[in-house]
N, C-alpha and C positions, 0 to 999 in steps of 0.2 A: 418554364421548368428548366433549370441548369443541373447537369452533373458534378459531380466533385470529384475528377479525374487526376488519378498518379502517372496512368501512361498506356496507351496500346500501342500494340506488337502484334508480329506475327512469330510462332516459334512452333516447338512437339509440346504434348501436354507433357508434363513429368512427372506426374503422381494418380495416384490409383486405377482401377480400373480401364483405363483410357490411355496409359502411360505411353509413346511414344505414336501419338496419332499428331496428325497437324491441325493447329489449332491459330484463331486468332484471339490475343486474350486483352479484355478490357480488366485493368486493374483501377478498381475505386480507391479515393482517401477518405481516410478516419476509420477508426475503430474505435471499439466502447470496452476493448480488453489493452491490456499492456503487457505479452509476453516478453519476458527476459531473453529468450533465444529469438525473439522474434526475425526473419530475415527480409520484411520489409517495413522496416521499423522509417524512411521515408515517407511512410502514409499518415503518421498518425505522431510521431514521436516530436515535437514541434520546442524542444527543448534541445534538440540536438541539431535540428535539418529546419529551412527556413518554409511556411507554408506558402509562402506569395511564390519560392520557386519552384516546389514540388506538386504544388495543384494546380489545375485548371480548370478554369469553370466550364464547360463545353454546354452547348444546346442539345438535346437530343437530334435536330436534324445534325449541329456536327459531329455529334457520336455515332449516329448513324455512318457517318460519309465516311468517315477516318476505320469503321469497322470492314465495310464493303469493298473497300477498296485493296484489300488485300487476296478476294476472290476465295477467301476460303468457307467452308460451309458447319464448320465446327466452334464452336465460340463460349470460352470460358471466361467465367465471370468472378474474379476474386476480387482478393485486398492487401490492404485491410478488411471492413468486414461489409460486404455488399447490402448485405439489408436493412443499413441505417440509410439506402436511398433508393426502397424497395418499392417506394411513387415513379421516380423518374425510371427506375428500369424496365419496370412495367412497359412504363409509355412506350420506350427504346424498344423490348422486344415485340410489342403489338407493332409498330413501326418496321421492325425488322420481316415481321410477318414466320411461316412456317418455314421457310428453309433451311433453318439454322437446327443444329442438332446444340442443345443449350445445357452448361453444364454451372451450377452456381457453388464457389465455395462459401463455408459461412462455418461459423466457431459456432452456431449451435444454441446462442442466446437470447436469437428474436425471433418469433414464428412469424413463417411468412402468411402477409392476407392471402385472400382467395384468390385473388386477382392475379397476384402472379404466378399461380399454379399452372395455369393448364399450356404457359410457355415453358417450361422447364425440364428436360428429360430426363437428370440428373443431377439429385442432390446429394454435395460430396462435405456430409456433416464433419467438422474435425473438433469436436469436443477437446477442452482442456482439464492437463492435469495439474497437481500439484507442483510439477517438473515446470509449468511457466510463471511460477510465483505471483498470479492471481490469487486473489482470495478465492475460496468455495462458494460463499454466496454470490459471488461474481460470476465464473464461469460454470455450476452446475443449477441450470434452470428447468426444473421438472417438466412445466407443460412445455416445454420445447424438444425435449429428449422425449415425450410420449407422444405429442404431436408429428416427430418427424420418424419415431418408429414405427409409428402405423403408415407411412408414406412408403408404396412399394416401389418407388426408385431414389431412395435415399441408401446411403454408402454412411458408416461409422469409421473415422481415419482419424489412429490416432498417434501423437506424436512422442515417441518413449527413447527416452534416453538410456535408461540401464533395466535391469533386472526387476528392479523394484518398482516399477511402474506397473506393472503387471497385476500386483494386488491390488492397484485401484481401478482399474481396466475391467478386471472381474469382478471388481463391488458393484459398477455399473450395467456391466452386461446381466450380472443377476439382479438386481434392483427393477433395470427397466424391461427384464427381458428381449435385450436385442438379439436378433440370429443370429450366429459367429459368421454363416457365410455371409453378412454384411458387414463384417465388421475386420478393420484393416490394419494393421500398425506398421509404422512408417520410423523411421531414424529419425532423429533429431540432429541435424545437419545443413550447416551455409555454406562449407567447402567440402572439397575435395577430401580432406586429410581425415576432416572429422565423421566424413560420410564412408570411407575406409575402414577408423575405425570401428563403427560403430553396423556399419549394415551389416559383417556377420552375422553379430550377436541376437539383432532383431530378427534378421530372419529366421534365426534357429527357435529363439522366443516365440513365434509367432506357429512353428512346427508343434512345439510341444504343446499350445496353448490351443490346438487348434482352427486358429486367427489365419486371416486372409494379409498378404502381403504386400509392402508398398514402396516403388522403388522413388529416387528422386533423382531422376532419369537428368532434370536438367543440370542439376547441381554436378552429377558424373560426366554430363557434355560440357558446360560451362563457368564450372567451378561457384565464384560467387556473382559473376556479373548481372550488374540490371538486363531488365528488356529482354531478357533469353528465357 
């Protein structure tokens, strides 16, 4: 079994809940979404970045090795979108065993088997909007938005560029009835400048709307660089 690996690092986490904890984070490649703002469009965008040098095939024993070896006990699992290789992660966190306190991002599109449940402490759903110029029947997948609301350690984060996101944010939250206190909205932002702009206005958004807030902690430490 090989992974389809973009990069591990060690860094702070930088979004939700977890936001400036240290973390070592596994980033997968490929996605089955193609956001426009996307800010690691290296994983998946193979029109633009070349695959043979953004990926690597890793074994899980080297995922394993390359994870451990940075001694930290917290371990994020993004992307692209981690659960189009929710066989080999599995294998990886039974491997890894209970130490790890294990946080998985995911757009929200694939539900995960059973199997990989009872590693996971925390599932940080980021549902899309219209604002990442997916189609709807792309990124809104019913049994995966009821499958993961009934999930009590899943997190709803979402990515809103202006004002007008809002009304689709609450077509969802009343559609699937999600809690508000799980549910997070986050800037939309790969720099500094646009992360300025933009994080007032969310957070004020997210006051009125009574929504939970999300900062992007690494982007305000390390503007847009990889690996951070």
């Amino acid at each position: 079994m090989k992974l389809k690996v973009s990069e591990i690092f060690a860094s702070v986490q930088g979004e939700g809940t977890n936001a400036g904890k240290p973390a070592v984070f596994l980033r997968t490649a490929l996605c089955n979404l193609a956001c426009s703002w996307c800010d690691t469009k290296y994983t998946w965008d193979w029109k633009n970045y070349d695959y043979k040098k953004e990926v690597k095939e890793m074994s899980i024993s080297e995922a394993k090795t390359e994870i451990t070896k940075y001694g930290k006990n917290h371990l994020v699992i993004t992307g692209g979108e981690p659960l189009l290789q929710q066989q080999g992660l599995t294998m990886l966190l039974e491997d890894l065993g209970s130490s790890y306190f294990v946080e998985i991002e995911t757009n929200g599109t694939i539900k995960p088997e059973n199997e990989i449940l009872e590693y996971v402490n925390q599932w940080n759903v980021s549902p899309k909007l219209a604002n990442s110029n997916n189609k709807l029947d792309f990124y809104e997948k019913e049994e995966c938005y009821h499958f993961f609301r009934k999930l009590k350690n899943s997190l709803f984060k979402y990515v809103v560029e202006d004002k007008n996101d809002l009304k689709e944010i609450e077509f969802f939250i009343q559609k699937y009835d999600l809690p508000r206190e799980r549910v997070l909205v986050m800037p939309q932002a790969s720099t500094r400048s646009e992360l300025s702009l933009r994080d007032p206005i969310v957070k004020e958004l997210g006051r009125i709307h009574h929504l939970g807030y999300s900062s992007r902690l690494h982007v305000e430490m390390w503007d847009n660089q990889r690996g951070k």
